[in-house]
NUKOL-338242 format. One record per residue: chain; x, y, z of N, C-alpha, C in turn; residue in three letters. Coordinates in nm, 4 decimals. Layout:
BEGIN
r unit A&n.c1 X&n.c2 Y&n.c3 Z&ca.c1 X&ca.c2 Y&ca.c3 Z&c.c1 X&c.c2 Y&c.c3 Z&code ALA
...
This chain:
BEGIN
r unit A&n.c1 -1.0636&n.c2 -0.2362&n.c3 -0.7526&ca.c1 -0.9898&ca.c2 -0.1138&ca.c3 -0.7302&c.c1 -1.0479&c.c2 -0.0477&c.c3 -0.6080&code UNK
r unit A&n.c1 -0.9802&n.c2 -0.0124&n.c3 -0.5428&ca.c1 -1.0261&ca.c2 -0.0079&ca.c3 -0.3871&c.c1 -0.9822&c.c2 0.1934&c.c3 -0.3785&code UNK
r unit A&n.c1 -1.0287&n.c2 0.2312&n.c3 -0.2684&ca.c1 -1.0300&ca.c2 0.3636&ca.c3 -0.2384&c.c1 -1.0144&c.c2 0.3959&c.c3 -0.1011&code UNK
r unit A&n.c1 -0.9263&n.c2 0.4967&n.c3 -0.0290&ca.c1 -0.9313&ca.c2 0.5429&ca.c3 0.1146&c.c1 -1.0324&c.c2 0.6456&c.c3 0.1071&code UNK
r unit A&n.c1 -1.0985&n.c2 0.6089&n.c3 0.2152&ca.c1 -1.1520&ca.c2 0.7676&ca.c3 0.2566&c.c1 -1.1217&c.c2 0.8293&c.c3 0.3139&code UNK
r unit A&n.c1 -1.1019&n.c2 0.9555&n.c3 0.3271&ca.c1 -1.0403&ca.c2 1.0849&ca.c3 0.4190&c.c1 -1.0971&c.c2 1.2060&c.c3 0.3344&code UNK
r unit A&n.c1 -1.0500&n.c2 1.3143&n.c3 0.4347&ca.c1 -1.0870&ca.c2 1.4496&ca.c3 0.3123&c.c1 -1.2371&c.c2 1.4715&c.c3 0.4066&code UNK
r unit A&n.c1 -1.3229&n.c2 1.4807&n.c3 0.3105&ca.c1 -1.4648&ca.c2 1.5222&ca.c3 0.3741&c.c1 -1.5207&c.c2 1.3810&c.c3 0.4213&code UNK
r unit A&n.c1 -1.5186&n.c2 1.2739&n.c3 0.4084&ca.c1 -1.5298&ca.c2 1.1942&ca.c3 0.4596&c.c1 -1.4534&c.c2 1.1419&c.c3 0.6192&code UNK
r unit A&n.c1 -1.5263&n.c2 1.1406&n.c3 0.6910&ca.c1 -1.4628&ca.c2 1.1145&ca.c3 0.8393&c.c1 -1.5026&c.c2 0.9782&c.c3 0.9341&code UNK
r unit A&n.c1 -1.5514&n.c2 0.9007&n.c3 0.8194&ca.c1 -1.5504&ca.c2 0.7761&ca.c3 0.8980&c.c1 -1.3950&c.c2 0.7178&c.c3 0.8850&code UNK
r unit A&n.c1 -1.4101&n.c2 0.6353&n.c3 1.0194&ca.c1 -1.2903&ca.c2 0.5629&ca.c3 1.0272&c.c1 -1.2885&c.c2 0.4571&c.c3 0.9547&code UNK
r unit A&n.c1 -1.2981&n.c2 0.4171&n.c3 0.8638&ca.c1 -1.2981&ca.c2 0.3057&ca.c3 0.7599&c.c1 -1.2475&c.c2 0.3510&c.c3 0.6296&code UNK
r unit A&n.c1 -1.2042&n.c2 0.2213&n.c3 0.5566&ca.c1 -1.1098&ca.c2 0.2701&ca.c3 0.4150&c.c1 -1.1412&c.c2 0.1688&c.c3 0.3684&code UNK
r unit A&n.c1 -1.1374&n.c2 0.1456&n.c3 0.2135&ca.c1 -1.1448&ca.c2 0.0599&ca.c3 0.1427&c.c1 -0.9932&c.c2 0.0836&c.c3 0.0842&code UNK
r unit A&n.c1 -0.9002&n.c2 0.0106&n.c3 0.1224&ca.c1 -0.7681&ca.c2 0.0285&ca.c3 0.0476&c.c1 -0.7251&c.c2 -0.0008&c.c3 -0.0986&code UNK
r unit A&n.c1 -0.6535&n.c2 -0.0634&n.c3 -0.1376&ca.c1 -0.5148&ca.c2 -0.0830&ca.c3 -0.2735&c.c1 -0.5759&c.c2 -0.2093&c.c3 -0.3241&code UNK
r unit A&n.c1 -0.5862&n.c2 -0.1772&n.c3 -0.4762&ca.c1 -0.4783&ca.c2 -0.3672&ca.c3 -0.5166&c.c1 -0.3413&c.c2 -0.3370&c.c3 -0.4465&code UNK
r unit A&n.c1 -0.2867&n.c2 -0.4651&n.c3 -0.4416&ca.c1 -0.1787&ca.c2 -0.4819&ca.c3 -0.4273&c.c1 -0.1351&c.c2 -0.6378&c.c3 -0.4215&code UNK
r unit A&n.c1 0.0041&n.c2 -0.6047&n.c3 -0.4287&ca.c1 0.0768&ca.c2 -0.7719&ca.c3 -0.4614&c.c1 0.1860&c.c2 -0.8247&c.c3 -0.4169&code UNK
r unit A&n.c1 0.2515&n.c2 -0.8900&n.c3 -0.3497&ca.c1 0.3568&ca.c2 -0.9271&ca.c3 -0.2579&c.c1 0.4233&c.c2 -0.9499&c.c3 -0.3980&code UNK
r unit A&n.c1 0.5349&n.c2 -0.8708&n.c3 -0.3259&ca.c1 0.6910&ca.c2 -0.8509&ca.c3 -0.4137&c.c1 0.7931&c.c2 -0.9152&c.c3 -0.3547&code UNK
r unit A&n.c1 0.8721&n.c2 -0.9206&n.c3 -0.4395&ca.c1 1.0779&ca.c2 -0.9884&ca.c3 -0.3636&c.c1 1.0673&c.c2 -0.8519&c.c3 -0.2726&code UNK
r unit A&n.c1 1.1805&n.c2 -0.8747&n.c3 -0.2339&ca.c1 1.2913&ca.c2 -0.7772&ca.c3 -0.1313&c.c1 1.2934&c.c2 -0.6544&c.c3 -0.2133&code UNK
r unit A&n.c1 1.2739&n.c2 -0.5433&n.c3 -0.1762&ca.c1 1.3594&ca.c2 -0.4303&ca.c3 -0.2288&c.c1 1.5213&c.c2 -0.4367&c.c3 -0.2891&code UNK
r unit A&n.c1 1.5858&n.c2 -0.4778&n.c3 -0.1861&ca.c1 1.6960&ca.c2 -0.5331&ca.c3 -0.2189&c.c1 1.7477&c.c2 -0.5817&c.c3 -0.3636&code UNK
r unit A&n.c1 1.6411&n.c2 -0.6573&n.c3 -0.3907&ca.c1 1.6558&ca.c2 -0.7446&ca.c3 -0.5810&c.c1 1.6378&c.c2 -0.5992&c.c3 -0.6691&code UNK
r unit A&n.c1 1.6772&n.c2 -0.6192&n.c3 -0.7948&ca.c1 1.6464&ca.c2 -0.5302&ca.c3 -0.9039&c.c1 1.4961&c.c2 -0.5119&c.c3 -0.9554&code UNK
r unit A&n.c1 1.4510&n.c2 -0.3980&n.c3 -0.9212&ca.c1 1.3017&ca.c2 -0.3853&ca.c3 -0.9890&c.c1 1.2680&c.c2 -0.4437&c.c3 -1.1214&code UNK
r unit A&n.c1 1.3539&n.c2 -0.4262&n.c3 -1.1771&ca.c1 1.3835&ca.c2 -0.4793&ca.c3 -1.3511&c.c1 1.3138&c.c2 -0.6335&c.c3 -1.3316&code UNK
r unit A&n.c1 1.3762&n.c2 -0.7071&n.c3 -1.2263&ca.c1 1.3690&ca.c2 -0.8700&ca.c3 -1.2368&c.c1 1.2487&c.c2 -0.9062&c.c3 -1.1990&code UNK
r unit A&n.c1 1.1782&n.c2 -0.7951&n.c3 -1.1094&ca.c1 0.9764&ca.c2 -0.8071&ca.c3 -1.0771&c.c1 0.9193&c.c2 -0.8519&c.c3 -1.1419&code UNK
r unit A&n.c1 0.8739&n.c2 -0.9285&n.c3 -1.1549&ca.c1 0.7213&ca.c2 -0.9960&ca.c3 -1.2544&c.c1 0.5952&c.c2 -0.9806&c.c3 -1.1781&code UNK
r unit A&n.c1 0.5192&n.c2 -0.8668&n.c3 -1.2401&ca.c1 0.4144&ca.c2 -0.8587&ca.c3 -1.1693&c.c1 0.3141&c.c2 -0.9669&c.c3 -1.2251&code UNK
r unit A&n.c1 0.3196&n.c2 -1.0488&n.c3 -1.3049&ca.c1 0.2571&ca.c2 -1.0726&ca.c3 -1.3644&c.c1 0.2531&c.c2 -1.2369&c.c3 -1.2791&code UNK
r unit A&n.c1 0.3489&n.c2 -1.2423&n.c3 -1.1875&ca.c1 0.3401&ca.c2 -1.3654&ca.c3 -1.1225&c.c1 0.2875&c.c2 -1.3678&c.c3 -0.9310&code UNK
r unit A&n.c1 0.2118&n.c2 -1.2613&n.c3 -1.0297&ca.c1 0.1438&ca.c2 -1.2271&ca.c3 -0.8876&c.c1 -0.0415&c.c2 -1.1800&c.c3 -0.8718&code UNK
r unit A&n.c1 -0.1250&n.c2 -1.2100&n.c3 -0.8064&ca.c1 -0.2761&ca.c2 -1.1753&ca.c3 -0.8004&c.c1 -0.3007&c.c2 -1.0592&c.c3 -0.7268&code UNK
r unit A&n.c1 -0.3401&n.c2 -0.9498&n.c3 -0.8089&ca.c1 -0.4076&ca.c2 -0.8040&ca.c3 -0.7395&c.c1 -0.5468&c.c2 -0.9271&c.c3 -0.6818&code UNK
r unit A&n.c1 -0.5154&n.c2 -0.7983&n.c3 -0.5376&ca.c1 -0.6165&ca.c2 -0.7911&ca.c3 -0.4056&c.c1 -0.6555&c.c2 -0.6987&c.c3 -0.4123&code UNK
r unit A&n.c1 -0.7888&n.c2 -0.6628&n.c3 -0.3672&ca.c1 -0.8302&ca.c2 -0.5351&ca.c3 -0.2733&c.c1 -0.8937&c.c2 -0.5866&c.c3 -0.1576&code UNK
r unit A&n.c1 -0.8187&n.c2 -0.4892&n.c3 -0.0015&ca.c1 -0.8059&ca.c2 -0.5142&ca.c3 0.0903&c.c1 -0.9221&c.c2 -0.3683&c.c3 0.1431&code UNK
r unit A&n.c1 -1.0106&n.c2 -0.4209&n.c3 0.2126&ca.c1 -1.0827&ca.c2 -0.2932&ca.c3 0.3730&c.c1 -1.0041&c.c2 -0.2858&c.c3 0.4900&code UNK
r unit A&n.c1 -0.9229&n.c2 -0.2115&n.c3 0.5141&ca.c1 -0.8776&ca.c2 -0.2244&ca.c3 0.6825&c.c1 -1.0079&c.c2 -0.0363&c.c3 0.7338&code UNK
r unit A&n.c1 -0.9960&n.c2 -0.0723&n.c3 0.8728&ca.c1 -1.0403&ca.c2 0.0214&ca.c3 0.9395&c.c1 -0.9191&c.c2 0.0823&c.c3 1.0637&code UNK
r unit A&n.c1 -0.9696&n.c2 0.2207&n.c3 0.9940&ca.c1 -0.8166&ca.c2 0.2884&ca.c3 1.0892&c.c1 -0.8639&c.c2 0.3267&c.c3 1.2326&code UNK
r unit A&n.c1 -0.7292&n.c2 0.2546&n.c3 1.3023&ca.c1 -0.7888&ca.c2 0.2723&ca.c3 1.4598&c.c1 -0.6975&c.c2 0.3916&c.c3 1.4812&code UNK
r unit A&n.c1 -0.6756&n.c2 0.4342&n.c3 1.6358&ca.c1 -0.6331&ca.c2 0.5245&ca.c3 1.6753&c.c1 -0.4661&c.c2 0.5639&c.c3 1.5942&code UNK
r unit A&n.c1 -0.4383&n.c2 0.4390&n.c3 1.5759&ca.c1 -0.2774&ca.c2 0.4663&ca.c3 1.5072&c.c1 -0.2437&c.c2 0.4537&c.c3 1.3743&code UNK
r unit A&n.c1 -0.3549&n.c2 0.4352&n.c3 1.2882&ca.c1 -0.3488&ca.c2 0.4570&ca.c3 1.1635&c.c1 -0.4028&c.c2 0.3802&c.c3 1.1118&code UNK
r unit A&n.c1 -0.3494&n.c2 0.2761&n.c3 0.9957&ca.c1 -0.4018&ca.c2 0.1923&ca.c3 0.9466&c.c1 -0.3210&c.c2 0.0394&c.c3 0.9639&code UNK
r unit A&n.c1 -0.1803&n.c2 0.0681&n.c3 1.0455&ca.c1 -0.0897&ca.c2 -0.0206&ca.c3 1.1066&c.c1 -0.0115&c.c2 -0.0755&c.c3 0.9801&code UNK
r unit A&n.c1 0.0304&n.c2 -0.0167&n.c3 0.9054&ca.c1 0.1105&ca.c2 -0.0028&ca.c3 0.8357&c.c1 0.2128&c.c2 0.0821&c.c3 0.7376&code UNK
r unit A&n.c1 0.3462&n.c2 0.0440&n.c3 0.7148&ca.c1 0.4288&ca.c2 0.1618&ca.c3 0.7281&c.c1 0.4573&c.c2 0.1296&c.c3 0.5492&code UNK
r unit A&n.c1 0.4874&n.c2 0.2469&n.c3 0.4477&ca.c1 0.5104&ca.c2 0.2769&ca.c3 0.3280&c.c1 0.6833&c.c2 0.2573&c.c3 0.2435&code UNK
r unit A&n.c1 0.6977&n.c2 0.1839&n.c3 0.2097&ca.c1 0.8501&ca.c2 0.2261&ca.c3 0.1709&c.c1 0.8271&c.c2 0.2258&c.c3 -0.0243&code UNK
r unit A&n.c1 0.9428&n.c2 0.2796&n.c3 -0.0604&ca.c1 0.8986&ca.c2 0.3309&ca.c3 -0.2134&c.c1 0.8851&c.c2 0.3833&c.c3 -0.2975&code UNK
r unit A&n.c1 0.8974&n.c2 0.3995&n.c3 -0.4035&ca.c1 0.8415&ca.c2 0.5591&ca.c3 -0.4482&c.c1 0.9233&c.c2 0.5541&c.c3 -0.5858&code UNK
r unit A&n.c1 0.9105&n.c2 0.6466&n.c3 -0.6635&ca.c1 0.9417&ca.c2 0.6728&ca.c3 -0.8026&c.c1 1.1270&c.c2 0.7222&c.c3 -0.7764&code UNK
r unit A&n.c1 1.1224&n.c2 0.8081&n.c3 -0.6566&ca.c1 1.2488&ca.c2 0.8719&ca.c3 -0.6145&c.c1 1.3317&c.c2 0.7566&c.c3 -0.5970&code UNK
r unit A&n.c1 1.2768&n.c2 0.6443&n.c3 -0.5364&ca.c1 1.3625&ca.c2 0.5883&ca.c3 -0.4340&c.c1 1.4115&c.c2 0.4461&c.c3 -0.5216&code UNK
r unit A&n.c1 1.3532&n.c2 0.4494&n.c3 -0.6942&ca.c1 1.4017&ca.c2 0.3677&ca.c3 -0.7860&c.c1 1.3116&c.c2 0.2115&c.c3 -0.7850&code UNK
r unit A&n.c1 1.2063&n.c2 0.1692&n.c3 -0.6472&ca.c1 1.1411&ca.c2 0.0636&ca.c3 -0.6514&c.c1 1.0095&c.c2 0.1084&c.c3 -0.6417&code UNK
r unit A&n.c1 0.9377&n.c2 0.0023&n.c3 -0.6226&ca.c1 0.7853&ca.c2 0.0389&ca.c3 -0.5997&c.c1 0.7351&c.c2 0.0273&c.c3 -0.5221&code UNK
r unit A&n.c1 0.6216&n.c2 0.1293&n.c3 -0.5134&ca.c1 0.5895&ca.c2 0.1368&ca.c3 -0.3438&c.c1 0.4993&c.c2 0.0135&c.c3 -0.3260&code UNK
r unit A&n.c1 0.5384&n.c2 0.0123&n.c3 -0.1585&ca.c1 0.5255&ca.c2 -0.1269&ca.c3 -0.0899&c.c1 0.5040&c.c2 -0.1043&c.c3 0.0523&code UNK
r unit A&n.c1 0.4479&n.c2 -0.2340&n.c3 0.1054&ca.c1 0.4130&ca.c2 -0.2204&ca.c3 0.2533&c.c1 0.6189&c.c2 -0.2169&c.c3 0.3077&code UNK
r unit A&n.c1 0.6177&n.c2 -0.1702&n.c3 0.3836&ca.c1 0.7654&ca.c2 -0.1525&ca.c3 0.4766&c.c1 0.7205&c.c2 -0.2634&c.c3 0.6177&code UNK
r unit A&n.c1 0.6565&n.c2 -0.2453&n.c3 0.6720&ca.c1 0.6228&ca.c2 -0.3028&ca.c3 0.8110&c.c1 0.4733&c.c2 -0.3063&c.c3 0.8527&code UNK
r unit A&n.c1 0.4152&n.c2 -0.4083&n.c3 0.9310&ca.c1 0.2780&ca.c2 -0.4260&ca.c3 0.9462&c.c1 0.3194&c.c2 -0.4383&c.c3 1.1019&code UNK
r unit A&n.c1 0.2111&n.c2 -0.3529&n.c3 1.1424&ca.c1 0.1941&ca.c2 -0.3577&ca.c3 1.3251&c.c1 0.1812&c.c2 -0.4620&c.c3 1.3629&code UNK
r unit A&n.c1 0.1956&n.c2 -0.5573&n.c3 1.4272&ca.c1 0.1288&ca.c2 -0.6739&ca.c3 1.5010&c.c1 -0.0262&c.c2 -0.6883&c.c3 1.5408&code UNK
r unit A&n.c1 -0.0499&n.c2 -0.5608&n.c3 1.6100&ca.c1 -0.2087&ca.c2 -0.5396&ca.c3 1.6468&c.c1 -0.2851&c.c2 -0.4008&c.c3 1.5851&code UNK
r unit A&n.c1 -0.2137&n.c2 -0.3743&n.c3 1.4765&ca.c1 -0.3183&ca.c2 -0.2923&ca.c3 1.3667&c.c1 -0.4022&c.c2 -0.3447&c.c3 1.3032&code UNK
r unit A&n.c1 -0.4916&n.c2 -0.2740&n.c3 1.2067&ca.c1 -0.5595&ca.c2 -0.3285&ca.c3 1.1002&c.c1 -0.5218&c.c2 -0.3846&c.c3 1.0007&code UNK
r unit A&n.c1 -0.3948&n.c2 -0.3561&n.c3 0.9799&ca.c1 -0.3261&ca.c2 -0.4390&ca.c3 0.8477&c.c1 -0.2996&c.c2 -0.5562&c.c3 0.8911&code UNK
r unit A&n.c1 -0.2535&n.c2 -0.5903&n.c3 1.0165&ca.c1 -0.1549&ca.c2 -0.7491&ca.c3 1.0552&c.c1 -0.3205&c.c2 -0.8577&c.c3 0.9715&code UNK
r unit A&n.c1 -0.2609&n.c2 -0.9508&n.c3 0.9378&ca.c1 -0.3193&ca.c2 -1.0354&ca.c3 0.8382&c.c1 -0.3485&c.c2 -0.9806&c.c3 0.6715&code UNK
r unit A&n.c1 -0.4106&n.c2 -0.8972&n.c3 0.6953&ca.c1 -0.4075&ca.c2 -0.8891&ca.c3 0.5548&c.c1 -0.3229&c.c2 -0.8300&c.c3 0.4998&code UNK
r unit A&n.c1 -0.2109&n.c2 -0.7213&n.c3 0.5240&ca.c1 -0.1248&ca.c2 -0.7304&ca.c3 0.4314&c.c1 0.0082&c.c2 -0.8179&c.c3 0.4724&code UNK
r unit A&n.c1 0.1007&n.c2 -0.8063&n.c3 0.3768&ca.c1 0.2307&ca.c2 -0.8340&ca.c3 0.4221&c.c1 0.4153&c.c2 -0.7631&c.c3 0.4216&code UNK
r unit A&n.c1 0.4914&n.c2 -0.7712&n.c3 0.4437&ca.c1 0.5939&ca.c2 -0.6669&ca.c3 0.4126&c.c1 0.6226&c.c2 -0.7505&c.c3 0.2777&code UNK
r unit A&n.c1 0.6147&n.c2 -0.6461&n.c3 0.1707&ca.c1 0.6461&ca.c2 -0.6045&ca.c3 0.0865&c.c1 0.5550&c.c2 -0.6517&c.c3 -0.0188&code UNK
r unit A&n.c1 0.4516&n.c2 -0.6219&n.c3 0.0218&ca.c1 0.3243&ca.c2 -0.6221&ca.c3 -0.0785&c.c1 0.3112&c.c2 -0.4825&c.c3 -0.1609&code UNK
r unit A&n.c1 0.2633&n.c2 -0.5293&n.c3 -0.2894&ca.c1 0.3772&ca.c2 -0.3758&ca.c3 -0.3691&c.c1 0.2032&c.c2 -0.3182&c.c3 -0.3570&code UNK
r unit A&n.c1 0.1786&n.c2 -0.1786&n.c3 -0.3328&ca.c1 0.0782&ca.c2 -0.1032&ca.c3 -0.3589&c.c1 0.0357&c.c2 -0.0731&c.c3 -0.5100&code UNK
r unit A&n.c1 -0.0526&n.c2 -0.1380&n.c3 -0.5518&ca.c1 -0.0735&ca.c2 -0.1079&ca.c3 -0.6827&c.c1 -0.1889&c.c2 0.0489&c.c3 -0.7308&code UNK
r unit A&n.c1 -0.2978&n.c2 0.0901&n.c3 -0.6395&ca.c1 -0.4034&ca.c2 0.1844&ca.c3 -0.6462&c.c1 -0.3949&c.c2 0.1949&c.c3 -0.5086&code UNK
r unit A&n.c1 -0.4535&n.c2 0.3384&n.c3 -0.4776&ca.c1 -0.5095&ca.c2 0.3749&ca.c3 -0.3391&c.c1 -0.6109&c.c2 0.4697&c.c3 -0.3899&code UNK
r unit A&n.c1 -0.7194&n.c2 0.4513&n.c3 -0.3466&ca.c1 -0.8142&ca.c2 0.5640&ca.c3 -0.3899&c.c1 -0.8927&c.c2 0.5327&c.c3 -0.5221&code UNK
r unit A&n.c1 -0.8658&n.c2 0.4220&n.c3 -0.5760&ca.c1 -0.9135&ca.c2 0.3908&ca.c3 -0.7399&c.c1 -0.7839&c.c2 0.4306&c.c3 -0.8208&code UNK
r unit A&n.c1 -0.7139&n.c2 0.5276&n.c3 -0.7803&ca.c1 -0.5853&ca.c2 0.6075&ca.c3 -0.8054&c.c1 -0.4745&c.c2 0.5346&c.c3 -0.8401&code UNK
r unit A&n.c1 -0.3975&n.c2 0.5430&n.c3 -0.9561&ca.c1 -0.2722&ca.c2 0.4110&ca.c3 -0.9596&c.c1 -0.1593&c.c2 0.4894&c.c3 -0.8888&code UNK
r unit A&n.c1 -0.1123&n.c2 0.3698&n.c3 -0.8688&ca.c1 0.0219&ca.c2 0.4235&ca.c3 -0.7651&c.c1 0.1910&c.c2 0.4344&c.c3 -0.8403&code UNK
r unit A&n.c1 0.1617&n.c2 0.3400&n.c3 -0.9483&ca.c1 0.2601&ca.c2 0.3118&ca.c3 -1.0255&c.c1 0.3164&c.c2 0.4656&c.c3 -1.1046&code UNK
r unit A&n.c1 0.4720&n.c2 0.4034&n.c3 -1.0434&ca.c1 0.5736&ca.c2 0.5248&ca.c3 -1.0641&c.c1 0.5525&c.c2 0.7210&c.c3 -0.9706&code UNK
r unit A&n.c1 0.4629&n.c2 0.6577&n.c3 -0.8642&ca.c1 0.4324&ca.c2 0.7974&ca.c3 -0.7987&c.c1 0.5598&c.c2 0.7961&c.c3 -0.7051&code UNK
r unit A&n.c1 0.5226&n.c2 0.9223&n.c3 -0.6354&ca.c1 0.6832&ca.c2 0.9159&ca.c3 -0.5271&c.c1 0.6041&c.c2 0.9190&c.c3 -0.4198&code UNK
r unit A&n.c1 0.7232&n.c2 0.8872&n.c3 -0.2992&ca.c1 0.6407&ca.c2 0.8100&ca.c3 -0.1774&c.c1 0.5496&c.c2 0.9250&c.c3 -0.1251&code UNK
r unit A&n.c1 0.5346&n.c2 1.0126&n.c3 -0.1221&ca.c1 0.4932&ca.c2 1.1418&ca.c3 -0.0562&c.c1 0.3592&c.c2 1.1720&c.c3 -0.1049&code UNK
r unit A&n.c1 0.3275&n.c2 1.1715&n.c3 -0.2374&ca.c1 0.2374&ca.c2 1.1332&ca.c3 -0.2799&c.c1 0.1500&c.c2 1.0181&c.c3 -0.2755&code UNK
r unit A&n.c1 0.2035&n.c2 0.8963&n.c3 -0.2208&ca.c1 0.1278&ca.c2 0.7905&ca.c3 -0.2454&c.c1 0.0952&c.c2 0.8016&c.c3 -0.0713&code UNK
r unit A&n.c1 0.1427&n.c2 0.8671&n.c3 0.0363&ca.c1 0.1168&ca.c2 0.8867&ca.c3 0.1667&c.c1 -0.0039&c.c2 1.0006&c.c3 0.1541&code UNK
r unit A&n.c1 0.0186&n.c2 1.1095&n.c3 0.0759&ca.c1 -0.1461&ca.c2 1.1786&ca.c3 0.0665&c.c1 -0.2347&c.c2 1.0952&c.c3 0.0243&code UNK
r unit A&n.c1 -0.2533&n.c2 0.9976&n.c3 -0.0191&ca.c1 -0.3567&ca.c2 0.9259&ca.c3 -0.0766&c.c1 -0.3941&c.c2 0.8671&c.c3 0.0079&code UNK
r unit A&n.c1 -0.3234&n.c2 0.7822&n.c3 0.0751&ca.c1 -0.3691&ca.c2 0.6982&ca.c3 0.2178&c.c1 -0.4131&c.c2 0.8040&c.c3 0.3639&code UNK
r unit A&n.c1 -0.3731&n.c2 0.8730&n.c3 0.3447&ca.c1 -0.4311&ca.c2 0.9769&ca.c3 0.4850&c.c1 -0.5309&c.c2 1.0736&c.c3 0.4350&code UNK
């Protein structure tokens, strides 16, 4: 179970998410099997542009949150992938949060 730092902490480093590559958004959440899938925890270090990866997701938005897009030359390109579902950020579960919330956790 992995954790970002931010807040009073000001190093540029994070210990991020489990997380687990999902289908498409597109498919029915219903048909997900998480269970055919292996939690990770991933370290990226945030450079000037973040952590090089973008959020899609959320409790609102009916799926689960997930990577949307990985920079090419961020910290995420390799280790994550689009649509690796965010399982924790922070030690914190992510499951059923809305995207807005699961973006305070990562910043």
């Amino acid at each position: 179970h992995g954790s970002v730092l931010s807040g009073s902490d000001r190093q540029p480093r994070a210990t991020m998410w489990d997380h687990q590559h999902v289908p498409h958004p597109s498919q029915s959440p219903l048909s997900w099997d998480s269970q055919d899938y292996d939690d990770v925890q991933i370290d990226l270090q945030r450079d000037n542009n973040g952590f090089g990866f973008r959020v899609i997701g959320g409790e609102e938005q009916g799926i689960p949150v997930a990577v949307g897009h990985v920079l090419p030359d961020g910290p995420a390109n390799g280790q994550l992938q689009v649509y690796d579902e965010i399982r924790l950020v922070n030690g914190q579960s992510v499951l059923g949060c809305y995207h807005t919330k699961v973006l305070e956790l990562i910043n």
